[in-house]
C-alpha positions as CSV (number, residue, x, y, z in Angstrom):
1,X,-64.3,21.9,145.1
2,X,-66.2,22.5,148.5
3,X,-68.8,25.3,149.1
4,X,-69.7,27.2,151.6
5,X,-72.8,28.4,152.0
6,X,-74.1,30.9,154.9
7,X,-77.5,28.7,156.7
8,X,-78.2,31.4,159.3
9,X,-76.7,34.2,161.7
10,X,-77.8,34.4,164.9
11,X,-77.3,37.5,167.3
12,X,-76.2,36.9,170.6
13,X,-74.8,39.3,173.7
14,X,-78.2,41.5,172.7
15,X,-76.5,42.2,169.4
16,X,-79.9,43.9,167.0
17,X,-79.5,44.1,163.4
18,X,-77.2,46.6,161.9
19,X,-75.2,46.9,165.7
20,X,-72.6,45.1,166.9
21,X,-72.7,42.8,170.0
22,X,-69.8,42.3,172.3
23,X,-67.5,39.6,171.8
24,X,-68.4,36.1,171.1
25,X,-65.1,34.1,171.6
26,X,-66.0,30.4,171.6
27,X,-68.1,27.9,170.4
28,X,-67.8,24.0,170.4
29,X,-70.2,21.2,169.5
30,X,-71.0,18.5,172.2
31,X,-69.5,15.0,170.9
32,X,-72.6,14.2,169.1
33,X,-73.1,17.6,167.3
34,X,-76.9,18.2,168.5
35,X,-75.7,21.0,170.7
36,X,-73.3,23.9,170.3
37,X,-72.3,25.7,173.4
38,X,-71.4,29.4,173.4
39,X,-69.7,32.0,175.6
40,X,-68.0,35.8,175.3
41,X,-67.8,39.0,177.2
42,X,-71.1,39.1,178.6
43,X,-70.3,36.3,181.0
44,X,-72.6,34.1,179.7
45,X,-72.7,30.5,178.2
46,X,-75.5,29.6,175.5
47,X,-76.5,26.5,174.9
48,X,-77.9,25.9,171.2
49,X,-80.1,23.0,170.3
50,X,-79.7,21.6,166.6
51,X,-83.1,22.2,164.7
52,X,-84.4,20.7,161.4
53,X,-85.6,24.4,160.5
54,X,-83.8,27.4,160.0
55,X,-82.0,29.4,161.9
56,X,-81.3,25.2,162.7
57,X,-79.8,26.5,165.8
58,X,-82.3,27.4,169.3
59,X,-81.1,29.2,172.4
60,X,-82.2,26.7,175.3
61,X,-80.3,27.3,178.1
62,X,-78.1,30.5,179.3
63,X,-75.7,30.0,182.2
64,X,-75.0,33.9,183.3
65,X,-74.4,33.5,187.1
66,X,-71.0,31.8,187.6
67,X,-68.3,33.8,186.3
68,X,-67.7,37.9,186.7
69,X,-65.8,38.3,183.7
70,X,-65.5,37.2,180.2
71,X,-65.9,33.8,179.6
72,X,-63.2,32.8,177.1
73,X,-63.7,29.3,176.4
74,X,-66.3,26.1,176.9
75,X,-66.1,22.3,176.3
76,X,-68.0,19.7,176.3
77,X,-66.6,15.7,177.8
78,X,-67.1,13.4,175.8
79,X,-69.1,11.3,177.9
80,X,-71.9,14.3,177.6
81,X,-72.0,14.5,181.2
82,X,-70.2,17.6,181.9
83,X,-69.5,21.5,180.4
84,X,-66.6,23.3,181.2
85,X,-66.0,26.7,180.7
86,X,-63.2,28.8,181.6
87,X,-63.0,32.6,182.2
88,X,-60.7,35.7,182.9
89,X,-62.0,35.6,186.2
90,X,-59.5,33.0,186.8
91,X,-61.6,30.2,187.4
92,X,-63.3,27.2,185.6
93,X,-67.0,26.1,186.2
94,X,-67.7,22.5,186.0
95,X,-71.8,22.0,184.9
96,X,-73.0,18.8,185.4
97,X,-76.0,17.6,182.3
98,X,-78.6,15.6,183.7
99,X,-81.8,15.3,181.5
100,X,-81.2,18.4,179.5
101,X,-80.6,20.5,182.5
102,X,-77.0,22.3,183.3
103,X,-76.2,23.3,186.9
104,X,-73.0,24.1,188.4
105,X,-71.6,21.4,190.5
106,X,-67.8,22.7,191.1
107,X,-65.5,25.7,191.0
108,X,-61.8,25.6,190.0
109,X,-59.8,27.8,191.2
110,X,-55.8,28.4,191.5
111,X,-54.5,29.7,188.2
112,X,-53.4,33.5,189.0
113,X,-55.0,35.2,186.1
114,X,-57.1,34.8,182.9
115,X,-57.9,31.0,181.9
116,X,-57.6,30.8,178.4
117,X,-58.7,27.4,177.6
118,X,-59.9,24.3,179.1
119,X,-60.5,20.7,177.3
120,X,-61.1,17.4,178.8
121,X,-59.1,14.2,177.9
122,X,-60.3,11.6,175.5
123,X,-60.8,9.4,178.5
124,X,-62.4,12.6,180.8
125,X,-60.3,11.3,183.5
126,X,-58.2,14.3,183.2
127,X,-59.2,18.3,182.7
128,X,-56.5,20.6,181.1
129,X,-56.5,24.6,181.5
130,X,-54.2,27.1,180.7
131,X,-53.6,30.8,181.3
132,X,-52.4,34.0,181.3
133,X,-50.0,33.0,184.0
134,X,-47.9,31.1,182.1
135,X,-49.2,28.3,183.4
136,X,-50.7,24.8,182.3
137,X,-52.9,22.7,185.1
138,X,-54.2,19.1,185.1
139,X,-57.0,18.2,187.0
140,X,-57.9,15.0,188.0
141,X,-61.6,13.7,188.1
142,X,-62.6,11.4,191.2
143,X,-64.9,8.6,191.3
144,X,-67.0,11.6,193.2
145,X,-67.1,13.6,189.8
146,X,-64.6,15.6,192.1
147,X,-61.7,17.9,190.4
148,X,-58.2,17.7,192.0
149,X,-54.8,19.2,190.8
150,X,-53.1,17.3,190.0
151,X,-49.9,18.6,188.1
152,X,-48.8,22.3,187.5
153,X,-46.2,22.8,184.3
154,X,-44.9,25.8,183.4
155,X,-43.0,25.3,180.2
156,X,-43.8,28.3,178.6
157,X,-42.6,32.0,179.3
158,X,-45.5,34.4,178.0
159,X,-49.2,33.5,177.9
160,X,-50.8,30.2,177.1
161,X,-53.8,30.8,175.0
162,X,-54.3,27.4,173.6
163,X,-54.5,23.4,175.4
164,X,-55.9,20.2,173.2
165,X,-55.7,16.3,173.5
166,X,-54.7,13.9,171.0
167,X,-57.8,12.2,169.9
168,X,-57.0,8.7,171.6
169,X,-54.0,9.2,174.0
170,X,-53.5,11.4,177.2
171,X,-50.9,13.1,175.5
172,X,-51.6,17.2,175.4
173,X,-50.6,20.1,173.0
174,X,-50.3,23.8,174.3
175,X,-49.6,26.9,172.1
176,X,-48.5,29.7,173.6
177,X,-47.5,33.8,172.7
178,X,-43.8,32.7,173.1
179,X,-44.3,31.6,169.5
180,X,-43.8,27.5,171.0
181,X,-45.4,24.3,171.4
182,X,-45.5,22.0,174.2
183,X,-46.3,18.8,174.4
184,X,-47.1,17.0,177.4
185,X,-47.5,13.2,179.1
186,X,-48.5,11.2,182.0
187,X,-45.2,8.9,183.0
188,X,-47.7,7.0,185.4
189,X,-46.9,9.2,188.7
190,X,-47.2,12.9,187.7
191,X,-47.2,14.9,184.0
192,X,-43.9,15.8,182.1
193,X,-43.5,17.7,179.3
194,X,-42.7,15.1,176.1
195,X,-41.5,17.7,173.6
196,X,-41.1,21.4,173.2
197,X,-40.9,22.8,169.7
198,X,-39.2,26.6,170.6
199,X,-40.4,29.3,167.5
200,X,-43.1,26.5,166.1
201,X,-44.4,30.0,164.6
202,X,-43.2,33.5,164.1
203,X,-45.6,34.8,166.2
204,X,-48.2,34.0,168.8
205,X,-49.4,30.5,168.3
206,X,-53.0,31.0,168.8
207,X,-54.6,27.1,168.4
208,X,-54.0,23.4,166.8
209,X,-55.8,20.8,166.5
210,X,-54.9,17.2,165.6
211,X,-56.6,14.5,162.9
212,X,-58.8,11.8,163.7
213,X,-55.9,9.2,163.9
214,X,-53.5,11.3,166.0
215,X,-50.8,11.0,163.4
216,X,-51.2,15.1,162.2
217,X,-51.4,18.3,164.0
218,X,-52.3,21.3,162.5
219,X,-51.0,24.9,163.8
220,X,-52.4,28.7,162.6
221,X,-50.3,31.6,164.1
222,X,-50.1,35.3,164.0
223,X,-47.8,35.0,161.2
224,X,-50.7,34.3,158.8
225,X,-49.5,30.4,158.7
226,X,-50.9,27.5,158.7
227,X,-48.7,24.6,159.4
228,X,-48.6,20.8,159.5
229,X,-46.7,18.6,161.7
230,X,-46.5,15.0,161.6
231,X,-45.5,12.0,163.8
232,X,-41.4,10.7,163.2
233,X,-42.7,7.3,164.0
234,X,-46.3,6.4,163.3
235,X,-46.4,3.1,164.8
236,X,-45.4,4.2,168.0
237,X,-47.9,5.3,170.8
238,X,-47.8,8.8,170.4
239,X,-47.1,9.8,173.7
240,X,-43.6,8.2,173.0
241,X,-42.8,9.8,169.5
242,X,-41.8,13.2,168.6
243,X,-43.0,15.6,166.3
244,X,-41.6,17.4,163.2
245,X,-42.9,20.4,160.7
246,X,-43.5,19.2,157.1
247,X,-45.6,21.8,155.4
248,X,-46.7,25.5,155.9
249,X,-48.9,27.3,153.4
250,X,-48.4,31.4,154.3
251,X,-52.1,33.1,153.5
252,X,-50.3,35.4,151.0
253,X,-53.6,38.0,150.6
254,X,-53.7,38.7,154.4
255,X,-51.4,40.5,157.1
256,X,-54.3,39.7,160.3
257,X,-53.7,36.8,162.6
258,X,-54.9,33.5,161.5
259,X,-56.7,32.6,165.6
260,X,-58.7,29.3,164.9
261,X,-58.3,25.9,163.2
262,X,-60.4,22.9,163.0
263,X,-60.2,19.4,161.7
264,X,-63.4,17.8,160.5
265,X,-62.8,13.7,161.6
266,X,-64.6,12.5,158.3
267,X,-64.0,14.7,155.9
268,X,-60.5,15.2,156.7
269,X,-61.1,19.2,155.8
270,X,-59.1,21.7,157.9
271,X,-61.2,24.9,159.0
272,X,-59.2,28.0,159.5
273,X,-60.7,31.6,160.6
274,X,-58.7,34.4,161.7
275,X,-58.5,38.7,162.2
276,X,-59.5,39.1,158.4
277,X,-63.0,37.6,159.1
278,X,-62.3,35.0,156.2
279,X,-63.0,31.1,156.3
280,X,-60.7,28.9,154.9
281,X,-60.7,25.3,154.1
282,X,-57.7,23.2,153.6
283,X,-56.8,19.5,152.7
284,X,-53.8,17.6,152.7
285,X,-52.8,16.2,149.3
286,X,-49.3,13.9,149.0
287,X,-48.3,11.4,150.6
288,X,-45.0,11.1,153.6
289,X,-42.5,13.5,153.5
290,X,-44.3,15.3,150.3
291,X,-47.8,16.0,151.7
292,X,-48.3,19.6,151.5
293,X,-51.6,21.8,152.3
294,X,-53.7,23.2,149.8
295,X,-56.6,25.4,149.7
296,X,-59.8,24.4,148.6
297,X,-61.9,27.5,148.9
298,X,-62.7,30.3,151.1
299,X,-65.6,32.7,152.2
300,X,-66.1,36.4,153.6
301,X,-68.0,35.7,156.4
302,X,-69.8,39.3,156.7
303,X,-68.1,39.0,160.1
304,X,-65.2,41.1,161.9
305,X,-62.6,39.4,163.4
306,X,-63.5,35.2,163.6
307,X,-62.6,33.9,167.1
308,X,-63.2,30.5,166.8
309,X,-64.6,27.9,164.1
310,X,-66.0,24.6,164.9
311,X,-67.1,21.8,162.5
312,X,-70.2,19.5,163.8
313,X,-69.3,16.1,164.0
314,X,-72.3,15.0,162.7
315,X,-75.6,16.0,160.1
316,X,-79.3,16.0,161.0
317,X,-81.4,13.9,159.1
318,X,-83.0,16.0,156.2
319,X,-79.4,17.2,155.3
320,X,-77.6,16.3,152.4
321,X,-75.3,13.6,152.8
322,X,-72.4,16.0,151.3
323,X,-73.1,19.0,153.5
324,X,-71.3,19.4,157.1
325,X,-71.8,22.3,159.1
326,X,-69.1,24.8,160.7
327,X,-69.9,27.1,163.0
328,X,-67.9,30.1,163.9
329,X,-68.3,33.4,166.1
330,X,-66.8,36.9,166.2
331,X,-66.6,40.1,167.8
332,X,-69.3,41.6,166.5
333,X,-71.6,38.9,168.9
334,X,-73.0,37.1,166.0
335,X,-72.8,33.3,165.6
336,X,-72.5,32.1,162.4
337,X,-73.8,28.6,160.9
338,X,-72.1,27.1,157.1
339,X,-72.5,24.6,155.6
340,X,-70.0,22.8,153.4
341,X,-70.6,20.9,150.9
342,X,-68.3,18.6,149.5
C-alpha cells in the first residue's frame, strides 16, 4: 500500500507560523519537474526550484506586477519556454524563460470576466483558457511567439472552471458548474465541440485529468465523486471517438467538494484533494468494462481546504527510486510537499 509522508510546508502570501495566509490556488510542475510554479490571491506567481535538501523546494523568482487581481491558475509549455498564468482580472500573461529568467512578453485579453484556467496543447501550438463568462478561447501561437484567437466556443451555460489536453492529440476537455463536460477538436479550419456529456456530475465539475496514453479521463466534482471515463474505441485517434462513464467511487466519509485530481504518468496513481483538506490516492484495478477505482490510502494534510494537487513528473537524484512527490496548496497560503512511496 502507498504512503504518504509530509517532506516540508512552506508559507507563502506572508503566511507566519500559527496564521493563515491568503489563498494559494494553483500549483503545477514544469515538464521536467525541477520547478513548481505557484500563484493565489496576492497577485503573485512563485517560482520554486527543486533542492536536494529540505524544504527541497526554494523561492527564486516572484512575478507580482502583471495582474491586479487573484491569480487563479499557471502553466508551464512543454517546450519550457513559456509560463502562463491566468487571473480574475480577465487576462492571461504569457512569460517568456530564457536562462532562468521570466519576463512578460504578451497580454491576453478578451474574455469578459474571471479566467479560470489556462493550459497549453501537447504541441504548444495552441493556448486554451476558460472563464467565468461561459466561455472557452483558443489561442493560436505564431512563428513570432505571437498569441491570436483563434476560436471562441461557448458550450456551456454557467461557469467554466476547468480546460486540459489529451496527452498526445489537440483534442480538449472542459468542466464546467453546469455539472457537464465538453470536449473539443480542430476539424482543420476552426475548433468544434466533439462531444458533450450533459450532468457528467451532480454538481460543479471542478477538474479532470486524463492518463498517460489518452485512453482514461478521470473527473472529481462537488458531489464528493470521483469518476472514470474511458474511450468506446481505443484504436481510434481520440479526437474521433467518444467517451463513456465506467466507474465512480462516492468518498462516503465526506460531504466537501472533491476540487483537484491528478494522474501520475508512471505510476499510474490518481491524486485527489478536495474542501475536507484530505489527500487521496486511487488506482484502477480490472480490466475493460470491469475496471473499477479503488483507494489506496489517504492523508490529513494539516491543511484547510486543498485547491490543487500536483504530482512531479520526475525524482531528484538522492531519492528513493519508490518515492514520487505531490505537491498541493490551500487557503491557508501554505504549500505543501509529499512524498509517496510506493
Amino acid at each position: 500500500m502507498p504512503k504518504i509522508e509530509e517532506l516540508s510546508v512552506l508559507r507563502v502570501n506572508s503566511a507566519v507560523e500559527g496564521t493563515a495566509g491568503s489563498t494559494v490556488w494553483t500549483v503545477k510542475w514544469n515538464h521536467s519537474g525541477t520547478l513548481l510554479a505557484s500563484c493565489g490571491d496576492d497577485k503573485t506567481v512563485r517560482i520554486w526550484k527543486k533542492v536536494a535538501n529540505k524544504p527541497y523546494l526554494q523561492c527564486r523568482t516572484s512575478l507580482d506586477d502583471s495582474h491586479t487581481r487573484a491569480i487563479r491558475c499557471v502553466e508551464f509549455s512543454h517546450c519550457g519556454r513559456f509560463l502562463a498564468s491566468a487571473s480574475f482580472d480577465a487576462s492571461v500573461v504569457i512569460y517568456s524563460i530564457e536562462n532562468g529568467e521570466f519576463s512578460e512578453c504578451n497580454k491576453l485579453e478578451g474574455h469578459e470576466s474571471e479566467v479560470k484556467c489556462c493550459a497549453f496543447s501537447p504541441s504548444d501550438e495552441f493556448l486554451a483558457t476558460c472563464s467565468r463568462d461561459k466561455s472557452v478561447w483558443f489561442w493560436q501561437m505564431d512563428e513570432d511567439d505571437d498569441f491570436q484567437v483563434c476560436s471562441v466556443l461557448q458550450q456551456h451555460t454557467q461557469d467554466v472552471k476547468f480546460v486540459t489536453w489529451h496527452p498526445n492529440e489537440e483534442l480538449l476537455v472542459s468542466c464546467s458548474y453546469d455539472y457537464s463536460i465538453v470536449f473539443y477538436k480542430f476539424d482543420g479550419e476552426d475548433w468544434i465541440t466533439q462531444q458533450k456529456i450533459t450532468d457528467a456530475h451532480e454538481g460543479t465539475v471542478w477538474c479532470a485529468a486524463f492518463d498517460s496514453e489518452g485512453h482514461r479521463l478521470v473527473t472529481v466534482g462537488e458531489d464528493c465523486v470521483v469518476q472514470l471515463w474511458k474511450r468506446e474505441s481505443p484504436a481510434e485517434l481520440a479526437v474521433n471517438d467518444k467517451w463513456r462513464s465506467v466507474a465512480k467511487f462516492h468518498i462516503e466519509d465526506s460531504r466537501l467538494p472533491l476540487y483537484s485530481v491528478s494522474w501520475h504518468f508512471t505510476t499510474g496513481l490518481i491524486a485527489v484533494g478536495g474542501g475536507d483538506g484530505f489527500i487521496r490516492i486511487f488506482q484502477i484495478e480490472g480490466h475493460g468494462d470491469d475496471e473499477h477505482l479503488i483507494q489506496v490510502t489517504s492523508r490529513d494534510a494539516d491543511a484547510n481546504e486543498i485547491n490543487c494537487v500536483a504530482w512531479s513528473p520526475s525524482t531528484s537524484p538522492d531519492e528513493p527510486s519508490d518515492r514520487w512527490l505531490l505537491a498541493c496548496c490551500s487557503d491557508d497560503g501554505t504549500i505543501r510537499l509529499f512524498g509517496v512511496s510506493l
